[in-house]
C-alpha positions in Angstrom: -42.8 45.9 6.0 -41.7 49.4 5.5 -40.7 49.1 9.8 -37.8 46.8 8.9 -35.8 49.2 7.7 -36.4 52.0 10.5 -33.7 52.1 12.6 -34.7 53.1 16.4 -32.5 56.1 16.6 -31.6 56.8 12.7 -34.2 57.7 9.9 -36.2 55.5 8.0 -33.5 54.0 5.7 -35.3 51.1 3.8 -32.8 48.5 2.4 -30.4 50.4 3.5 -30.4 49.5 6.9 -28.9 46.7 6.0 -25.9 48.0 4.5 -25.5 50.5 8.5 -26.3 47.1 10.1 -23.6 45.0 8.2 -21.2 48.1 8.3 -21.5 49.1 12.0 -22.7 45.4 13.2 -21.4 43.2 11.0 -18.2 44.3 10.1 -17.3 46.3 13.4 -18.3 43.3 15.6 -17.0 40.5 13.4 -13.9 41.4 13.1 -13.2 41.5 16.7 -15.5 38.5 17.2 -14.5 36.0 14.4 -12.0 37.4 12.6 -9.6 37.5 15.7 -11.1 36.2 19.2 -12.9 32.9 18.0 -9.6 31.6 15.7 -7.5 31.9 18.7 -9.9 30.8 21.3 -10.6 27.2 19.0 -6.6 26.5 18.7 -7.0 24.6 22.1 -10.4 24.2 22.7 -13.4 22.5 20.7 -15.2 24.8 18.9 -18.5 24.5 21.3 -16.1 25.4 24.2 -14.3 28.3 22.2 -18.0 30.0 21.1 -19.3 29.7 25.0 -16.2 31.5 26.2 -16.3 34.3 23.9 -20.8 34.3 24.4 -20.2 35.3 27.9 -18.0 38.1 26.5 -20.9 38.8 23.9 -23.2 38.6 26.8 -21.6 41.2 28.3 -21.0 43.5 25.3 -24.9 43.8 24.8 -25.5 45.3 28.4 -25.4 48.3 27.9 -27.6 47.9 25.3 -30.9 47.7 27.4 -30.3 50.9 29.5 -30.5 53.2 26.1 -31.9 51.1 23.2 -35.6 51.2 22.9 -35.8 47.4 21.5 -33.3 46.2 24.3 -35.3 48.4 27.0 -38.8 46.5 26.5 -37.4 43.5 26.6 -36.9 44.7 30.1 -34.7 42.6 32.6 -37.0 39.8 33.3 -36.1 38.4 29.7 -32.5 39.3 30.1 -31.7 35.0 30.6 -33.8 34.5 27.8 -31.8 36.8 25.8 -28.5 35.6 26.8 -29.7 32.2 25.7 -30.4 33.3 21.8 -26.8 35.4 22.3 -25.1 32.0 23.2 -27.1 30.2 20.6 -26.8 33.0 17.8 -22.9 32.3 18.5 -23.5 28.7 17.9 -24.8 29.6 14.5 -22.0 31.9 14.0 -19.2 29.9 14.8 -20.7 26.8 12.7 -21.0 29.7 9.8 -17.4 31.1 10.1 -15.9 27.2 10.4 -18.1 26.1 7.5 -16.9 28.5 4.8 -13.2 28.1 6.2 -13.0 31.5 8.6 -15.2 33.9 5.8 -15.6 37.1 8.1 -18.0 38.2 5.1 -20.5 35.5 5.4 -20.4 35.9 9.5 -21.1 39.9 8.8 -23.8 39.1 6.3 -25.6 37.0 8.5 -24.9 39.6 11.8 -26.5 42.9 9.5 -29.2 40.7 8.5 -30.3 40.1 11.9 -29.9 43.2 13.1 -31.8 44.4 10.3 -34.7 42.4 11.7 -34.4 43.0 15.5 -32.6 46.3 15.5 -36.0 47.6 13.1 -39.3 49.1 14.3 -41.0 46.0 13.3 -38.2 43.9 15.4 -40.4 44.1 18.5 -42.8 41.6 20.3 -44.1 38.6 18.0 -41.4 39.3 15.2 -38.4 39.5 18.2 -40.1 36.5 20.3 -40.2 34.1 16.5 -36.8 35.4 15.9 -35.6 34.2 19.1 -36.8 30.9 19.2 -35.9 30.0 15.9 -31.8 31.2 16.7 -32.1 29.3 19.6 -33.6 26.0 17.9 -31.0 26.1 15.0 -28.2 26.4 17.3 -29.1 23.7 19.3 -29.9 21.9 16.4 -26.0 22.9 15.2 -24.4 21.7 18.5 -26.3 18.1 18.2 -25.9 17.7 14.3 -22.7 19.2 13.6 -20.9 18.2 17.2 -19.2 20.3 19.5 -15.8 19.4 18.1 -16.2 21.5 15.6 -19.7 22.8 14.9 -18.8 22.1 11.0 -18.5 19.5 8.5 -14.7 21.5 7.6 -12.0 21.5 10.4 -11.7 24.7 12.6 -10.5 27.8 11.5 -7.6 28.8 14.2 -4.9 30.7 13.6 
């Protein structure tokens, strides 16, 4: 348990990698991602086609990633579709999260540290990272289907 909160490059900070997670993460990707890209992207698209548009982006953001990050390096580039796919569905859950509670950056940052705090850990390797994975991608499938591309919510779209 204690490898949840060791950060691959930063000291063992407990809980408290939750709080670097949701302040580097969380709020310095959210805002960008939600709070400004995904309003203006849904004014003339549905929300489905808004969130693949800027997934691709996110796609590309994370690149970098695997040449220096030890959890992005073993997943090595053999699993780099795979990952792409949980990016693309973790933006699913995102958008359907930012819609839902009427364009709340917070609760989109909250969720981004928390899974950071998993995946970015010691303990965010292997099994953990593999469960992880497939559980992103089955509930953002299951938010596209349920929720319809439209607007992946129950509440209209958040544009601005």
């Amino acid at each position: 348990m204690r490898l949840f909160g060791a950060v691959n490059y930063l000291p063992n900070l407990g809980l408290g990698a939750w709080v670097f997670w949701i302040l580097n993460s969380g709020i310095g990707e959210e805002t960008g991602w939600r709070g400004f890209a995904l309003p203006r992207l849904q004014r003339n698209r549905s929300a489905l086609s808004a969130t693949l548009i800027l997934a691709v982006v996110w796609v590309i953001w994370h690149v970098p990633f695997f040449f220096y990050l030890p959890n992005y390096m073993l997943l090595g580039a053999a699993m780099f579709p795979f990952f792409a796919i949980g990016i693309v569905a973790g933006a699913i859950i995102l958008t359907w999260l930012y819609n839902s509670t009427g364009g709340s950056i917070l609760m989109v940052t909250l969720w981004h540290g928390a899974l950071n705090f998993v995946t970015a850990s010691e303990a965010g390797t292997g099994t953990v990272a593999a469960v992880v994975s497939i559980l992103i991608i089955i509930w953002g499938v299951a938010v596209a289907i349920i929720f319809k591309p439209t607007k992946l919510s129950t509440k209209e779209k958040h544009v601005v």
